[in-house]
Backbone as CSV, one residue per row, in Angstrom:
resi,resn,N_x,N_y,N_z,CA_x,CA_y,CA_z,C_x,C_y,C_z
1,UNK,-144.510,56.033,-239.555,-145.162,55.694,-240.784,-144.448,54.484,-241.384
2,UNK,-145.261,53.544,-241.493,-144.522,52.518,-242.200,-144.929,52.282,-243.897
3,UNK,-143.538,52.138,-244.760,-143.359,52.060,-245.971,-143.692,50.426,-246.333
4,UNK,-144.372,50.202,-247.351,-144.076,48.709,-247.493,-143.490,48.594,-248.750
5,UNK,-143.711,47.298,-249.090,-142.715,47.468,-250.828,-143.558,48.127,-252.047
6,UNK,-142.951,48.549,-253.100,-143.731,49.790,-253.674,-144.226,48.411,-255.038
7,UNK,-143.966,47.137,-254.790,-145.095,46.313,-255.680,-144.851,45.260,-255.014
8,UNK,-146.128,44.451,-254.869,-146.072,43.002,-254.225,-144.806,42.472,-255.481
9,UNK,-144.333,41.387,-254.024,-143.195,40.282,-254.539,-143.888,38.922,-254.621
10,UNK,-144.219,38.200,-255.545,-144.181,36.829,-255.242,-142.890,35.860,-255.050
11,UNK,-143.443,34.534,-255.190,-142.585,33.974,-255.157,-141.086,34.144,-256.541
12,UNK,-140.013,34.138,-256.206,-138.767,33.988,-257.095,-138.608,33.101,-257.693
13,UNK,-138.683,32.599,-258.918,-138.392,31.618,-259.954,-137.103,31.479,-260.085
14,UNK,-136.113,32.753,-259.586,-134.521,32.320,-259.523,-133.848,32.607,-257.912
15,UNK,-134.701,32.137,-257.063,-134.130,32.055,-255.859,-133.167,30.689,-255.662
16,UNK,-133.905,29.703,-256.560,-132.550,28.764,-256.091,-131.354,29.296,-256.401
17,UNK,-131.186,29.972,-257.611,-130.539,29.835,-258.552,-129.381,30.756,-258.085
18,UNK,-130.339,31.929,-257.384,-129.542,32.970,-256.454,-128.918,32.522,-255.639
19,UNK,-129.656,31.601,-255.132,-129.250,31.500,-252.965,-127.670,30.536,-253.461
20,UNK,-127.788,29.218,-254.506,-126.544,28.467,-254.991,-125.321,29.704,-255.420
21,UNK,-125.435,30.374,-256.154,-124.810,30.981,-256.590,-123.991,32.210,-255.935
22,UNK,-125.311,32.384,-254.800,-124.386,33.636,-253.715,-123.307,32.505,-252.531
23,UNK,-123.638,31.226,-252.425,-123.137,30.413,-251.471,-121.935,30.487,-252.146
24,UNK,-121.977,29.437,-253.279,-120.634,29.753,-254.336,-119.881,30.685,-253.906
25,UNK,-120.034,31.799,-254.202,-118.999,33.009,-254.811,-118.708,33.377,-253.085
26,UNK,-119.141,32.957,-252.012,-118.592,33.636,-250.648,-117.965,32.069,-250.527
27,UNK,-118.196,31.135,-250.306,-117.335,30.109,-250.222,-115.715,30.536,-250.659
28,UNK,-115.729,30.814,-252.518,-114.825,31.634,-252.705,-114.071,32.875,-251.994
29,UNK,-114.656,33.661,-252.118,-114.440,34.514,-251.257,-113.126,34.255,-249.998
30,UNK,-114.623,33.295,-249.262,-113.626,32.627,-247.835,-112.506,32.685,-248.206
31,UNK,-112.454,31.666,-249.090,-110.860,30.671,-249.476,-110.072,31.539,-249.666
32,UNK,-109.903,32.619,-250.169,-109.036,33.945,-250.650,-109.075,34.775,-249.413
33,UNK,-110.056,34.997,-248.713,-109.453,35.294,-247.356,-109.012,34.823,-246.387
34,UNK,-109.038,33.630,-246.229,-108.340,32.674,-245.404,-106.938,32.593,-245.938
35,UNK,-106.624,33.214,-246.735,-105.187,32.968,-247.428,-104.302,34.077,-246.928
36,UNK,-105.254,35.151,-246.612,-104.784,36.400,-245.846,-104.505,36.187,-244.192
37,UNK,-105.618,35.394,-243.938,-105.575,35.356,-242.604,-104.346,34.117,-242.045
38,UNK,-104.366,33.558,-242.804,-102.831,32.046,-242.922,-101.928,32.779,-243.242
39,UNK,-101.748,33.731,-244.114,-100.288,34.127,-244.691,-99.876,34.993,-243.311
40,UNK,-100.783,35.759,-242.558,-100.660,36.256,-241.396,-100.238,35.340,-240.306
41,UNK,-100.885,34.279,-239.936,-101.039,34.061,-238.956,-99.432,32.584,-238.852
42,UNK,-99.246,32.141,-239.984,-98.137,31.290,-240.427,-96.857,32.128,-240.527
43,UNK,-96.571,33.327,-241.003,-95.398,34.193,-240.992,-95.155,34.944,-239.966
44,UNK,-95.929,35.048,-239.212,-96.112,36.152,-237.794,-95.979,37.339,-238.470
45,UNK,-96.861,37.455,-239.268,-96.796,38.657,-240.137,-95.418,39.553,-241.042
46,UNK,-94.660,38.573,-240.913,-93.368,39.278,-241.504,-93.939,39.217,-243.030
47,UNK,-94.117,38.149,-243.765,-94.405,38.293,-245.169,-95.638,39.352,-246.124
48,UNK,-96.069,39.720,-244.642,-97.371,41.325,-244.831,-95.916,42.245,-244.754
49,UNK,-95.180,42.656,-244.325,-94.116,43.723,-244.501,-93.153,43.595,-245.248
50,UNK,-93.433,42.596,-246.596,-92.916,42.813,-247.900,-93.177,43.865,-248.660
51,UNK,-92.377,44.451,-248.775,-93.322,45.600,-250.214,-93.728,44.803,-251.379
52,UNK,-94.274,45.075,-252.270,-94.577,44.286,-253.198,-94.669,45.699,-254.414
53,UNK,-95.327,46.494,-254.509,-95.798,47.636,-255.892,-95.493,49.006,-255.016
54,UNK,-95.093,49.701,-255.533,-95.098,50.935,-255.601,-94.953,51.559,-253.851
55,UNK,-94.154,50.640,-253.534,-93.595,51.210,-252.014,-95.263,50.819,-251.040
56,UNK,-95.952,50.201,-251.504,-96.868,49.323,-250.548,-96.366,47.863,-250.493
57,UNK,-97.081,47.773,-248.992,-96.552,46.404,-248.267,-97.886,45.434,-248.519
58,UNK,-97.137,44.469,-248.448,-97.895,42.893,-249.120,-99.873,42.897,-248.699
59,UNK,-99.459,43.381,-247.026,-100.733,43.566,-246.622,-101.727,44.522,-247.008
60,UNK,-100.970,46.146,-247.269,-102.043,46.424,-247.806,-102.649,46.269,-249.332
61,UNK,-101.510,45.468,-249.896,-101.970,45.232,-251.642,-103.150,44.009,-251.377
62,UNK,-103.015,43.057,-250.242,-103.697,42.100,-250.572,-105.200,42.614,-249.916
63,UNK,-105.023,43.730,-248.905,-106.415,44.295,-247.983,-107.217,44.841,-249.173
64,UNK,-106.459,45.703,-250.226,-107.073,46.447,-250.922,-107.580,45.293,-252.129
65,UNK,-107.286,44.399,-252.495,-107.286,43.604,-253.381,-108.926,42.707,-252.677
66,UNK,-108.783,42.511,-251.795,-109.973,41.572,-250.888,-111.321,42.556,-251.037
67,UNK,-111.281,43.953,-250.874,-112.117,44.879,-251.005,-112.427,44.575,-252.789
68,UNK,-111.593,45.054,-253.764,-111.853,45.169,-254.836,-112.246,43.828,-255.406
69,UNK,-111.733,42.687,-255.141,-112.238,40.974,-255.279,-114.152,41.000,-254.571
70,UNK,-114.273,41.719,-253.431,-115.541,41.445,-253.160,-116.213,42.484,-254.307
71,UNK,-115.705,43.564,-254.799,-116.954,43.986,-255.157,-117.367,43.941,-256.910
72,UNK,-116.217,42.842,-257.510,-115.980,42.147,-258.893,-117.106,41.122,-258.437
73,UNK,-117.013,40.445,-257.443,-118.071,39.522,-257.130,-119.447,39.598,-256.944
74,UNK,-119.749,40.965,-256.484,-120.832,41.931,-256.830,-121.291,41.735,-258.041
75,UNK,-120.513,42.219,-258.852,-120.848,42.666,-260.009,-121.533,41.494,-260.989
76,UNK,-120.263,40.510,-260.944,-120.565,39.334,-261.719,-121.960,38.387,-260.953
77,UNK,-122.150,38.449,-259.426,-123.321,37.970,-259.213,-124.850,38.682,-259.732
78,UNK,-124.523,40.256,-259.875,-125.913,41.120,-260.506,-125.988,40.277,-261.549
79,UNK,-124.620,40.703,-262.758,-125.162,40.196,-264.014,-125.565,38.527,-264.347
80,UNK,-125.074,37.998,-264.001,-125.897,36.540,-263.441,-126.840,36.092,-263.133
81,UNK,-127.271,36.692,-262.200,-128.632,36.814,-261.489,-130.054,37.555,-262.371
82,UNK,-129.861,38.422,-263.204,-129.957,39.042,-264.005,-130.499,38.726,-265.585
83,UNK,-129.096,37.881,-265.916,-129.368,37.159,-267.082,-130.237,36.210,-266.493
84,UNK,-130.094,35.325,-265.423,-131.315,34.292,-265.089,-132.712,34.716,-265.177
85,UNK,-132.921,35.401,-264.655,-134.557,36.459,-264.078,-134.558,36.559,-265.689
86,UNK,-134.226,37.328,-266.714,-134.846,37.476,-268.131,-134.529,35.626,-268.787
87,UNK,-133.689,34.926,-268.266,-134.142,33.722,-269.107,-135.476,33.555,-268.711
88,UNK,-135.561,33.758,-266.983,-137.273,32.905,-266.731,-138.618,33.958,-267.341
89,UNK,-138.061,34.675,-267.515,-139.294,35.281,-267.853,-139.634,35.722,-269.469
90,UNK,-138.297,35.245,-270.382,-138.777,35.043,-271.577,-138.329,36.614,-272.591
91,UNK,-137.624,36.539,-272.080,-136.849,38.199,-272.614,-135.624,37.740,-272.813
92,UNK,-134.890,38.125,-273.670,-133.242,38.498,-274.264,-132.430,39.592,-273.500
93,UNK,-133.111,40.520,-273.077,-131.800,41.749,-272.528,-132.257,41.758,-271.092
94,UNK,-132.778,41.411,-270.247,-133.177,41.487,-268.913,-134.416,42.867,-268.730
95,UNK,-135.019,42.983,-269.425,-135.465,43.909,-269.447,-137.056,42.720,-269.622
96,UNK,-138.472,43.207,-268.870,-139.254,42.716,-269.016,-140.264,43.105,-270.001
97,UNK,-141.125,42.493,-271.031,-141.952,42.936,-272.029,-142.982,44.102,-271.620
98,UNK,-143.237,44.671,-272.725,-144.689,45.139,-272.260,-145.804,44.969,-272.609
């Protein structure tokens, strides 16, 4: 049985606005993980077997930090994306008229 979408989509009035903005924030992204993958790959990993907090080592503060950095980036891309879609459509709280 095939499902289709439960309301036609037209075209997106904030797809540019999206597609720039998701490029952005993983570009970012990259750069902050490439910093993981250099700090690794430049120390031969000795500077990952620093402790740094609470008897964890450098690597896993920065593994857990890369997880929690992607999903701040989440967040701030919804509400973004979000506030755009109610600028185009003429609403204040993202919420559409009735």
């Amino acid at each position: 049985m095939h499902h289709g979408p439960a309301q036609d989509s037209g075209p997106d009035p904030a797809g540019r606005y999206k597609t720039r903005l998701g490029v952005v924030m993983f570009i970012i992204y990259c750069v902050v993980y490439a910093g993981f993958v250099f700090t690794n790959v430049l120390t031969e990993g000795r500077a990952m077997q620093v402790i740094v907090v609470a008897g964890l080592n450098l690597a896993v503060v920065y593994g857990v930090g890369l997880i929690v950095f992607a999903l701040v980036l989440a967040l701030i891309y919804n509400a973004l994306c979000t506030r755009k879609e109610a600028e185009l459509a003429g609403t204040d709280d993202g919420e559409e008229r009735a």
